[in-house]
C-alpha positions in Angstrom: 298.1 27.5 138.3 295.4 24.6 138.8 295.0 25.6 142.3 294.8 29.4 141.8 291.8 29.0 139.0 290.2 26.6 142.2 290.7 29.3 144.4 289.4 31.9 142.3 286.3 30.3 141.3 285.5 28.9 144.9 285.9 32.7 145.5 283.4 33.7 142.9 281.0 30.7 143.7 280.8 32.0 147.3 280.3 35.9 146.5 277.2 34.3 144.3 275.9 32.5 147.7 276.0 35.7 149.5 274.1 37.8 147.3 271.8 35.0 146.8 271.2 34.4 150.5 272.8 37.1 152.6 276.0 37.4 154.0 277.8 34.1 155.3 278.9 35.3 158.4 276.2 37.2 159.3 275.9 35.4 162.4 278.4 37.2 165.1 279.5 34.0 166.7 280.3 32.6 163.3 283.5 33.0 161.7 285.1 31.4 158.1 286.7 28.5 159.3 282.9 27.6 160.6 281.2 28.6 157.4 277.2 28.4 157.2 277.3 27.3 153.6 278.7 24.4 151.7 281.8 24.7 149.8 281.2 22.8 147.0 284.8 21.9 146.6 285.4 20.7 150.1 288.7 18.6 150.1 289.2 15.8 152.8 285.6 14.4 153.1 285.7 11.2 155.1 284.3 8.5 153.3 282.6 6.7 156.6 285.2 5.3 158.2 287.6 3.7 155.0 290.3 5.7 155.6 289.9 7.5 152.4 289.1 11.3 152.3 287.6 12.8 149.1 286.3 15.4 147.5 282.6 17.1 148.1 282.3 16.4 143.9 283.0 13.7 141.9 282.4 13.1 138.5 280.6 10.3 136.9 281.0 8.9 133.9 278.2 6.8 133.2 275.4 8.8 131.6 273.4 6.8 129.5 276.1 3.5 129.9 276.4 0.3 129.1 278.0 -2.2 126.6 281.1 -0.3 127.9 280.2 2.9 126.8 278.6 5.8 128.1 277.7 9.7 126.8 280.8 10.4 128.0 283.0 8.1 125.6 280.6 8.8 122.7 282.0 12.7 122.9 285.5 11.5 122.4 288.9 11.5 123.8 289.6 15.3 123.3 286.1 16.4 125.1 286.0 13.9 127.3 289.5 14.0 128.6 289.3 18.2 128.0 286.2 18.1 130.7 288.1 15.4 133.2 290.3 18.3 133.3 288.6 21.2 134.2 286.7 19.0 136.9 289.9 18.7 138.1 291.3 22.3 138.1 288.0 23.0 139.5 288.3 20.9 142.3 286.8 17.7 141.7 289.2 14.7 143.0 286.9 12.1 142.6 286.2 10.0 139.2 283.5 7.3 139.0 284.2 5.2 136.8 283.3 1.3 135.7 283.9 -1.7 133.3 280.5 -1.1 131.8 281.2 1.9 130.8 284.4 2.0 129.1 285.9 5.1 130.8 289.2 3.3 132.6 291.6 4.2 129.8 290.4 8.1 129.4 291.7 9.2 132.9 294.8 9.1 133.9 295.9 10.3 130.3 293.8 13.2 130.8 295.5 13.8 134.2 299.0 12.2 133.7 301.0 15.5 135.2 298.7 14.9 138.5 300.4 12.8 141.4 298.2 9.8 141.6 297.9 10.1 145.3 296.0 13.7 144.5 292.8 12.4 143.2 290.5 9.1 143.9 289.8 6.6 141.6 285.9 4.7 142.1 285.4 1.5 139.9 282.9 -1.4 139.7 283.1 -4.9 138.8 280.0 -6.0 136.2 279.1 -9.5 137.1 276.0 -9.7 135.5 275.9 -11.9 131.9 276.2 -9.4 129.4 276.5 -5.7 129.0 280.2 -5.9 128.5 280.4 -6.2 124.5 282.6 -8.6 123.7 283.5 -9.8 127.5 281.6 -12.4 127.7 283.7 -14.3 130.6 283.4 -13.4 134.0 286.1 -14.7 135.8 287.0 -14.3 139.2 287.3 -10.6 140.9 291.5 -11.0 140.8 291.5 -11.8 137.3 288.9 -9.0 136.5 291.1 -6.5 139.3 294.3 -7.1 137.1 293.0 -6.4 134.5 291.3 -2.8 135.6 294.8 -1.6 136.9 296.3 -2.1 133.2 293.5 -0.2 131.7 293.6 2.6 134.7 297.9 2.5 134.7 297.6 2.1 138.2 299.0 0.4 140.8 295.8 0.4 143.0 292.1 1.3 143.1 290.7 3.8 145.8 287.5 2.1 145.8 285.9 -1.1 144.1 282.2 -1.8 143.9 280.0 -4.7 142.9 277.9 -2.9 140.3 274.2 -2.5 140.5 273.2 -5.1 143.0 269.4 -5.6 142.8 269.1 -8.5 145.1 268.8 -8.9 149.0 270.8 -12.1 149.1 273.3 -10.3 146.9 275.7 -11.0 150.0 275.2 -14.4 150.0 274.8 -14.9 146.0 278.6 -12.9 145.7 280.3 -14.0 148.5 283.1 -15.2 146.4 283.3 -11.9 144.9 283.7 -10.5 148.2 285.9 -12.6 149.3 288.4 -11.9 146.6 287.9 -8.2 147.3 289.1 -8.8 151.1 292.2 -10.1 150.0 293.1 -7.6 147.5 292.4 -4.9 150.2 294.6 -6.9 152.4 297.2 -6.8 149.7 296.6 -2.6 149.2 295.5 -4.0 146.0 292.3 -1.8 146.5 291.8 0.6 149.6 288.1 0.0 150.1 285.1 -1.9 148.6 281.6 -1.9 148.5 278.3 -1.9 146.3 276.0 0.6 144.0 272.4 -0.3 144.8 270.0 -0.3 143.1 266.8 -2.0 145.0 265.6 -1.2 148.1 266.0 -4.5 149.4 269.4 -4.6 148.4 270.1 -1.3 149.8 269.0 -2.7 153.5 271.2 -5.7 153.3 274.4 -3.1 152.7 273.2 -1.1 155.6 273.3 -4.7 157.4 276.2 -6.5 155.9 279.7 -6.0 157.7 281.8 -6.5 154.1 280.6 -3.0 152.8 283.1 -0.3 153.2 280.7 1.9 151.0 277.4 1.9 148.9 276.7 4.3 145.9 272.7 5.4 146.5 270.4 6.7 144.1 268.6 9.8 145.9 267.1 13.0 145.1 264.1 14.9 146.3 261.8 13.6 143.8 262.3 9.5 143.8 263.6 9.7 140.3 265.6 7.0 139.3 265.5 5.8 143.1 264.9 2.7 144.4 261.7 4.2 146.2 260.3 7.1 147.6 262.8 9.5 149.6 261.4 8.8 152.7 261.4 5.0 152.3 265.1 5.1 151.4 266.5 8.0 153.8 265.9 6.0 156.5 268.3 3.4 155.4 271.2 5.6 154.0 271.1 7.2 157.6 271.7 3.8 158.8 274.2 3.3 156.6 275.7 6.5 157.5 275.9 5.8 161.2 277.1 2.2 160.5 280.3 4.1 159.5 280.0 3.2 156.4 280.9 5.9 153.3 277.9 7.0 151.4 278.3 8.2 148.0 275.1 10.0 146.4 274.3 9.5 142.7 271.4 10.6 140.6 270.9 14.0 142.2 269.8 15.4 139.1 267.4 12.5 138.3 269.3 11.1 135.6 269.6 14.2 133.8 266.2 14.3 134.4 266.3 17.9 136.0 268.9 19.1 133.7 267.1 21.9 132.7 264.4 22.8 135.6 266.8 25.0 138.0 264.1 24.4 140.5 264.3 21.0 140.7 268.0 21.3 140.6 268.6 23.4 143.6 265.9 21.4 146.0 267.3 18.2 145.1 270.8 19.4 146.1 269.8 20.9 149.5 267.5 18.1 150.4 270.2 15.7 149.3 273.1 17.8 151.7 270.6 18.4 154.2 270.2 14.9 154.8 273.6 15.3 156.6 274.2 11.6 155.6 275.5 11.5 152.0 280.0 12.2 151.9 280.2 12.6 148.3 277.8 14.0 145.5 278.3 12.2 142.1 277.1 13.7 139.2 277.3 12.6 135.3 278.2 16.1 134.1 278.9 16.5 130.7 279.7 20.4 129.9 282.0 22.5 132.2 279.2 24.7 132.7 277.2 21.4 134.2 280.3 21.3 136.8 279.7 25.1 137.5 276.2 25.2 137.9 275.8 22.5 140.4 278.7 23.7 142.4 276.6 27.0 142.4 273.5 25.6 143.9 275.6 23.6 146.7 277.3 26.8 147.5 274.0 28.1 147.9 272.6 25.4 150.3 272.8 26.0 154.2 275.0 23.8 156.2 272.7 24.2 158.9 270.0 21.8 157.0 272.4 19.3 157.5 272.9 19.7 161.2 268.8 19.9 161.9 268.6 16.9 159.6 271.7 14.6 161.9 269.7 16.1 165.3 266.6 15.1 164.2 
């Protein structure tokens, strides 16, 4: 049933697309299986070269987080795991999750008839002094791990971050960190690792650093809520990009920020494809009609931006 509704409403999204912006296979030489438009629930997205594959969407679950909370706990079980849900019938397979914001326990209840293997799990470590309530220890990244896959009843992570790294020596300043993450990769403890940037600086030394597996990036078409102007970072999440490492894409909508300007909306998620350098778009959406509306716009969006934007 789940993947009949997915069908149906990639089905409908695309008939939108065509009206919108003429028919997709307009172009004789073109045919479906080499479609001109994004499908916004693309399935099997490499993630650089991790191994992993992943959906086009993922959810986020961090609006407005911290003290591990986020809007999306503050709405409840029932909503919350009630919106998990549709993202998932809709075709969303990725979940972003993180110990500063509280959402490990809220998953896999909302999605415990789903084989685990069927959707992606993202989580990042906080190792910053506070943020985390009444944690105030921060113990090693195996103690901290153990503790995740109890909350997430889950044998393994997809993908483990170091949360918000701000500083260019970050590599050097959580090197035992990373070292503990190495081992419990080795041990298929977690599949892949990596960091969520946020500095410029600290975005260079992922493009640079061997370790990293994959980097969350802030970028839109605006520099909202980015860690500088889109062509200062672009540059470097191409180089991350052809480093073969996975790039994950958060804040498309500025925060929220353009949650209500369509325009903005819809030129923030074709410059943001049409980069032709980001795997995976993560957005905090909070309705089902949030999770609609964007996957309308990327339906809308050219593919071939994205292949002017990799020859260039």
């Amino acid at each position: 049933m789940a993947m009949r509704r997915r069908e149906f409403l990639s089905r409908s999204i695309a008939g939108v697309g065509a009206v919108a912006l003429g028919s997709r296979w307009a172009w004789g030489a073109e045919t479906p299986a080499t479609p001109r438009y994004f499908d916004p629930y693309e399935q099997a997205i490499p993630l650089g070269k991790t191994g992993l594959k992943l959906s086009r969407l993922c959810l986020g679950t961090g609006m407005r987080g911290g003290g591990r909370q986020s809007n999306h706990t503050r709405m409840g079980a029932e909503k919350f795991q009630a919106l998990i849900r549709y993202s998932y019938e809709h075709g969303v397979r990725v979940f972003d999750l993180a110990d500063l914001y509280g959402t490990h326990p809220y998953v896999m209840p909302a999605l415990r008839q789903i084989p685990r293997k069927n959707f992606t799990v993202i989580s990042k470590i906080w190792f910053r002094p506070g943020g985390l309530g009444d944690i105030t220890e921060r113990p090693g990244a195996e103690v901290v791990v153990e503790r995740f896959l109890k909350e997430l009843k889950t044998d393994y992570i997809d993908l483990l971050l170091l949360h918000c790294v701000t500083r260019g020596k970050w590599n050097e300043e959580l090197a035992e960190y990373m070292t503990a993450l190495d081992k419990l990769k080795q041990k298929g403890v977690i599949r892949a690792h990596g960091v969520s940037c946020h500095s410029l600086d600290a975005l260079k030394t992922a493009a640079a650093e061997p370790w990293v597996d994959s980097v969350h990036v802030r970028i839109n078409a605006y520099g909202t809520k980015m860690d500088g102007k889109p062509e200062e970072v672009a540059p470097v999440v191409e180089q991350i990009h052809k480093a073969g490492k996975g790039v994950v894409g958060m804040k498309l909508i500025g925060e929220g920020e353009f949650r209500h300007d369509d325009e903005k909306k819809s030129r923030s998620v074709g410059y943001v494809l049409g980069l032709g350098t980001v795997d995976v778009l993560n957005v905090g959406f909070e309705k089902p009609e949030e999770v609609d509306d964007f996957a309308k716009r990327v339906a809308q969006t050219p593919r071939a931006a994205a292949a002017v934007a990799q020859e260039a």
